[in-house]
C-alpha positions in Angstrom: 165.4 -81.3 126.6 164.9 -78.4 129.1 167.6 -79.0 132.2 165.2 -79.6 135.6 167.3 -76.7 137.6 167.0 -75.3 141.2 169.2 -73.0 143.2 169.5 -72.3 146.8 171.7 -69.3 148.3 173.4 -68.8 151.9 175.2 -66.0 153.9 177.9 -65.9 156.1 177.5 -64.7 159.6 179.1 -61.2 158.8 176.2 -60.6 156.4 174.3 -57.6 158.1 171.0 -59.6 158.0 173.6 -62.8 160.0 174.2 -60.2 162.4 171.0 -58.9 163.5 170.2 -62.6 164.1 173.2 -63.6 166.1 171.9 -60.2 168.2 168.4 -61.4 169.0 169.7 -64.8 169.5 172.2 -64.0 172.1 170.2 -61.9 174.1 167.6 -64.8 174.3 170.2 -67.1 175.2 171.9 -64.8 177.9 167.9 -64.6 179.2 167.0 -68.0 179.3 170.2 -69.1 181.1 168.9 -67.0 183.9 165.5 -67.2 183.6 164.2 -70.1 181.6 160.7 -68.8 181.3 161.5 -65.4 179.8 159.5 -64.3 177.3 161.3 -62.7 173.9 160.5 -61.3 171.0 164.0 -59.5 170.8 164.6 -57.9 167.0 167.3 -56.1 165.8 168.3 -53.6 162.8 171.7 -52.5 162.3 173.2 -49.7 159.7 176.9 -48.0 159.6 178.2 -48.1 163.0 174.6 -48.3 164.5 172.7 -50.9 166.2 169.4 -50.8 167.7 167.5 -53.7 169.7 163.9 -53.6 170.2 160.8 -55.6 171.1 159.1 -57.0 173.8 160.8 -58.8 176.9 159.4 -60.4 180.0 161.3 -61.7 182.3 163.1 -62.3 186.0 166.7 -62.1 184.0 169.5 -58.9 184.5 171.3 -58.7 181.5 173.5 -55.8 180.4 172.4 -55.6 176.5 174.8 -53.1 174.9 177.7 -55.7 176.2 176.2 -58.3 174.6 175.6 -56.8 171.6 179.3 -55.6 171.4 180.7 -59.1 172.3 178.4 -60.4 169.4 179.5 -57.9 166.3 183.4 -58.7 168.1 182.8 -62.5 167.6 181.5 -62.0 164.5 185.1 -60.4 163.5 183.8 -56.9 162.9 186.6 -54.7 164.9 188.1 -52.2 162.7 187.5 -49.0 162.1 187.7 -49.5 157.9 185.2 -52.0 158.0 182.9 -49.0 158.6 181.0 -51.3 161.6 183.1 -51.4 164.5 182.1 -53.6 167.6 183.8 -51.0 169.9 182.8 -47.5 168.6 179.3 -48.3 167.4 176.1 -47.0 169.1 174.3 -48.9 170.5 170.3 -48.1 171.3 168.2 -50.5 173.3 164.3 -50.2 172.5 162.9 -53.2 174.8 159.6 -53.4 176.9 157.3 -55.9 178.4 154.9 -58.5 176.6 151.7 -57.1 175.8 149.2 -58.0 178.6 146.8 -59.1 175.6 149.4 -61.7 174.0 150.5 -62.9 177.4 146.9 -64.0 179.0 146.6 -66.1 175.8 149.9 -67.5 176.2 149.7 -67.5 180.5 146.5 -70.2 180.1 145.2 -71.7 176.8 141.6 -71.1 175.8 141.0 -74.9 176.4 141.4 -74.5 180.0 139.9 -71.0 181.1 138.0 -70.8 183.3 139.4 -74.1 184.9 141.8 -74.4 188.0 145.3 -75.3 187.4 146.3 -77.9 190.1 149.3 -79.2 188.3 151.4 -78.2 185.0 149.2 -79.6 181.8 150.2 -79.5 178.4 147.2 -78.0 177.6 148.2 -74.7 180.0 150.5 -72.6 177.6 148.5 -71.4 174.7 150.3 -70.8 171.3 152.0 -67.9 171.4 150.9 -66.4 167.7 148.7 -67.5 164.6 150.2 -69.3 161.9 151.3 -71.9 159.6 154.9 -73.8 160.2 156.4 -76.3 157.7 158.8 -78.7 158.3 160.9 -80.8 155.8 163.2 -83.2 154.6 164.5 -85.4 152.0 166.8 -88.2 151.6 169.2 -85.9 149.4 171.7 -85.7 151.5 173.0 -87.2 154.8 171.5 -84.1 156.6 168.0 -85.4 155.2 168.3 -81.7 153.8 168.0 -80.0 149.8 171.3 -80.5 148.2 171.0 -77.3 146.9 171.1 -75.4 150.3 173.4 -78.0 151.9 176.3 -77.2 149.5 175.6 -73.6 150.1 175.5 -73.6 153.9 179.1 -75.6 153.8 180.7 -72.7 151.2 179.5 -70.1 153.9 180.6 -71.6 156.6 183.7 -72.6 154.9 184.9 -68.9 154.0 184.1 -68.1 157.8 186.5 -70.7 158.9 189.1 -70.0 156.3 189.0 -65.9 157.3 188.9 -67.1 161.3 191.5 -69.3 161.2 193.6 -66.6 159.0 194.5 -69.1 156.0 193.1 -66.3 153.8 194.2 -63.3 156.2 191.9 -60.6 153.6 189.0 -61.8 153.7 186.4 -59.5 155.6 183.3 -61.1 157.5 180.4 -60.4 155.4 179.8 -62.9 152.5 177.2 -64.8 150.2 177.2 -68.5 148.3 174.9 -70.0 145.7 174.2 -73.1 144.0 172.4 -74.4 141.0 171.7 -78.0 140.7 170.6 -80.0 138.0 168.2 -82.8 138.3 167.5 -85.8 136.7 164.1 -86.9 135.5 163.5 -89.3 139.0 164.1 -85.5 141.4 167.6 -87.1 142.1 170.9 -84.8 142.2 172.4 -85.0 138.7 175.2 -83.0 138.6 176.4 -78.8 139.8 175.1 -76.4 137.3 176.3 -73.2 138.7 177.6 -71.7 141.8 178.7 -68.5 143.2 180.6 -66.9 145.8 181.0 -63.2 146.8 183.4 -62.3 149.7 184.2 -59.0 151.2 187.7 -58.7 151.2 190.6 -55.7 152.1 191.1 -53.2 149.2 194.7 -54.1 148.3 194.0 -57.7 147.7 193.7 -58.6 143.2 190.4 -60.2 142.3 192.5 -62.9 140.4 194.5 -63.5 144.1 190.7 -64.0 145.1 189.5 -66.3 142.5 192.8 -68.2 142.8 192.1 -68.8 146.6 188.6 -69.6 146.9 188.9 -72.1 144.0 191.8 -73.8 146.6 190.7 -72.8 149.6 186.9 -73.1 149.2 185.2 -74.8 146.3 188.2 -78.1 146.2 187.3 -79.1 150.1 183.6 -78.4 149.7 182.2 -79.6 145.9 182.2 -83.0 145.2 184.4 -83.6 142.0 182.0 -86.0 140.7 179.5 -83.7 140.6 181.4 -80.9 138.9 182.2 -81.2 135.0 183.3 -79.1 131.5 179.8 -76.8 132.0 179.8 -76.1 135.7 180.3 -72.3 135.9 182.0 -70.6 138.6 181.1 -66.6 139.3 183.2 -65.6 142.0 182.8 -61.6 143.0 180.9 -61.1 140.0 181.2 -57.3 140.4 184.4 -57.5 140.7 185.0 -55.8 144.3 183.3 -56.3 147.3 185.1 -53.5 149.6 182.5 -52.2 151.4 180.3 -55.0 152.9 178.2 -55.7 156.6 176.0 -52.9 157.9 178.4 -50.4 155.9 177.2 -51.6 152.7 173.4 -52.6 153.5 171.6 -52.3 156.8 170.1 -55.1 158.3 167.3 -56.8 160.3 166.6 -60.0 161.8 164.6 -62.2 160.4 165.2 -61.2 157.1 166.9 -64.1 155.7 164.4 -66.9 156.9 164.6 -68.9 153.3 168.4 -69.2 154.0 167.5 -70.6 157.5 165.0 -73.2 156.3 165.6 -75.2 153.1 166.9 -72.7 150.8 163.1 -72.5 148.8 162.1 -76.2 148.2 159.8 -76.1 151.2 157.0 -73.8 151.8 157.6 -71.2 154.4 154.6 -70.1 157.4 154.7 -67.9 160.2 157.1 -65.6 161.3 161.0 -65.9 161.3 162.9 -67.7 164.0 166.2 -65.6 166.0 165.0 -63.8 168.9 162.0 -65.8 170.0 161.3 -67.5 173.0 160.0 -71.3 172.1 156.2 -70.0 173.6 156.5 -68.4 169.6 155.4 -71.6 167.7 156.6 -69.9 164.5 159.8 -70.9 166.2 159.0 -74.2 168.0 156.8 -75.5 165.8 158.7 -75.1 162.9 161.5 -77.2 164.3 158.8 -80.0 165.2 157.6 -79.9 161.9 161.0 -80.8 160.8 162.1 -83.0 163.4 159.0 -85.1 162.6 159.4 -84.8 159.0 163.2 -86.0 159.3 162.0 -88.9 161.1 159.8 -89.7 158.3 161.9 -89.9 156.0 164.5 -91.8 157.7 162.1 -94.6 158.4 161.7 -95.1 154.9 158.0 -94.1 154.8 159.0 -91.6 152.5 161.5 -90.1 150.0 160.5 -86.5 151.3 158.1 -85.1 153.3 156.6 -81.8 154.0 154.4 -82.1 157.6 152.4 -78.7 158.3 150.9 -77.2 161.5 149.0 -74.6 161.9 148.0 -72.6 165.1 145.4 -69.9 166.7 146.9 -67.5 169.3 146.0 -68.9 172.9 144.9 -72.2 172.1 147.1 -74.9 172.5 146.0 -77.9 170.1 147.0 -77.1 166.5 143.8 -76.2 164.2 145.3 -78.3 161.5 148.0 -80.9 160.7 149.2 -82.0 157.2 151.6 -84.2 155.3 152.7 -83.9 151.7 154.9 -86.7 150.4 155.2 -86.3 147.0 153.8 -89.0 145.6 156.9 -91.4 147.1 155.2 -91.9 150.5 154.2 -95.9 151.5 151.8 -95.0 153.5 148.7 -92.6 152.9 149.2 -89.4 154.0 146.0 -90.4 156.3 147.7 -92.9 157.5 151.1 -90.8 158.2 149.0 -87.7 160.1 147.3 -90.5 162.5 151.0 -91.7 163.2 151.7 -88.5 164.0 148.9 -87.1 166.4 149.5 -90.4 168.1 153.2 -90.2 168.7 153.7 -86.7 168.9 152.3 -84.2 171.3 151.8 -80.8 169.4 150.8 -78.6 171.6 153.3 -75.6 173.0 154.7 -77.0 176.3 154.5 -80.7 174.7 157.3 -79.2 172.2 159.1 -77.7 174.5 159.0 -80.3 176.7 160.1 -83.4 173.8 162.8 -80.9 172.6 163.5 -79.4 175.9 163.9 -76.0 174.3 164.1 -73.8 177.7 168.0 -73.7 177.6 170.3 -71.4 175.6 170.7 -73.2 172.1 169.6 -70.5 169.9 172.6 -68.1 169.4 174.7 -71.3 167.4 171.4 -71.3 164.7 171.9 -67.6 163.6 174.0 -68.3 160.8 173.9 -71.4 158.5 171.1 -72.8 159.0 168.8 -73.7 161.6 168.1 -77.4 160.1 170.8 -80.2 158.7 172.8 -78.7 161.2 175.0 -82.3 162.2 178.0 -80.3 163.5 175.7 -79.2 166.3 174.0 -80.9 168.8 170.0 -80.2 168.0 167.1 -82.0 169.4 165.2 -81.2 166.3 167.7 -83.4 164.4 167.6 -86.1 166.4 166.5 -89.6 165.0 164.9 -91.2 168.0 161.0 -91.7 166.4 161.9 -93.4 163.6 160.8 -97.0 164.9 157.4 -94.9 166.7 157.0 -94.1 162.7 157.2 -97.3 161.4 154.4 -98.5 163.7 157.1 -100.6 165.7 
């Protein structure tokens, strides 16, 4: 019988993609700590020892750009000259201006209230800030309510950061990749690790058998579960066989571009646009983390085994045109019945988001690597399980 596979990668945060993120995302914190209401749409592309920042920024905030994108690429541990992306020495070019007067009339009042006078703040004010379809999702998995699949991958990643940071393996190089294969069994449950892995940049002197003797200790023993590893499991560590030349030295990057490795690794549909750089007006951002936060809740009430919920919006308006729920056939309640427990519970418009997740505040930069959801080392509102009894009709 044909093995019921699926496979889920992650990145680390040197990966040039992981740094253009961290970029966008710490600008819009450092803007949002000063002026809550800013509004960002902050990207970032990156190359050999070159940066640039661009977009579209309005706000009352004084922020000194180049020093934050230096501090970033620093943190991020790239500060050598052989790494051939060097937070000191690179250039730097910023590329920002305002908010398009046409996005921001939609955005300043919804259409469901021009023409009205605004006596007091409504959550029908702020309009959606683009078009789209967000997705949100979870699954009882894992203890993150996440796809095992990208779960294991995210803690590899994050892993091989902490062992490089905290100089147990003192030649590893920031930039980095993981993937895992996981076999099912006929009931969609976990069955056992088919395949997983691992590429790390690393200095030129170090052996490739040094490597694969590390990571096996170092990386895949804390991280793997042993019961889920047997005789067939293969292991592909720097497949190549050097990884040297890594980061913006070895393949520009852009944010954004990694969105599947922010979300659930491929089980889930993907709508919209990305998320790092994005003020929470841009419900490709803020709606995609109610979708999940709702869908979480779902699923730890026991209404169902997993749970896709879907919103879509129109630019300027603040009600969603459409709301949807796919259980997979292990839901308790009819999908009906789920979608009138959610319009009934949850306020979906823009500042009824922001205002349940109370998104104004600089959380954004710790989401730019590892994923943005199942993220139980950080302190999230989207992860919080506070609507579970609202769910159950309690």
């Amino acid at each position: 019988m044909r093995k019921i596979l699926y496979t889920s990668e992650s990145v680390t945060e040197g990966h040039p993609d992981k740094v253009c993120d961290a970029i966008s995302d710490s600008i819009l914190d450092a803007l949002v700590t000063i002026d809550p209401m800013s509004r960002v749409a902050c990207e970032t592309c990156t190359t050999t020892d070159f940066v640039m920042v661009m977009g579209e920024i309005t706000t009352k905030a004084n922020i000194d750009v180049e020093k934050i994108v230096r501090d970033t690429i620093a943190e991020i541990g790239y500060t050598k000259e052989e790494y051939g992306f060097n937070a000191n020495t690179c250039k730097v070019v910023v590329m920002l201006d305002k908010q398009s007067t046409d996005i921001a009339m939609g955005v300043d009042k919804a259409l469901e209230i021009k023409g009205q006078e605004i006596t007091q703040i409504e959550n029908t004010v702020i309009g959606a800030g683009d078009q789209g379809m967000m997705f949100g999702y979870a699954t009882n998995e894992t203890e993150d309510y996440m796809p095992y699949a990208i779960y294991l991958a995210h803690k590899l990643a994050k892993r091989l950061t902490d062992i490089r940071k905290n100089g147990i393996l003192k030649y590893l190089r920031p930039d980095g990749k993981s993937q895992v294969t996981v076999e099912y069994d006929k009931a969609g449950k976990p069955l056992r690790i088919e395949a997983v892995v691992l590429s790390t940049q690393h200095d030129e002197e170090v052996t490739q058998e040094q490597i694969q003797k590390d990571i096996k200790k170092y990386v895949f023993e804390p991280i793997l579960p042993a019961d889920m590893i047997d005789n067939e499991t293969k292991f592909f560590v720097n497949p190549t066989g050097r990884f040297v030349i890594g980061g913006p030295h070895g393949d520009s990057g852009l944010t954004g571009r990694k969105i599947i490795v922010d979300t659930y690794g491929g089980t889930a549909h993907h709508g919209g646009g990305a998320f790092s750089g994005k003020d929470c007006t841009k419900v490709d951002r803020s709606a995609a983390y109610m979708a999940r936060y709702i869908a979480k809740n779902i699923v730890a009430s026991g209404i169902a085994e997993k749970c896709e919920v879907r919103l879509a919006y129109a630019i300027g308006v603040a009600q969603p045109v459409s709301i949807g729920v796919d259980t997979y056939g292990t839901g308790k309640l009819s999908d009906e019945e789920i979608i009138s427990r959610i319009e009934h519970g949850f306020d979906l418009t823009p500042n009824g988001i922001i205002n349940c997740l109370n998104l104004r505040r600089p959380i954004y930069k710790q989401t730019a690597a590892y994923g943005h959801f199942g993220r139980n080392d950080l302190d999230l509102p989207w992860e919080r399980l506070d609507k579970v009894d609202l769910l159950k009709g309690e």
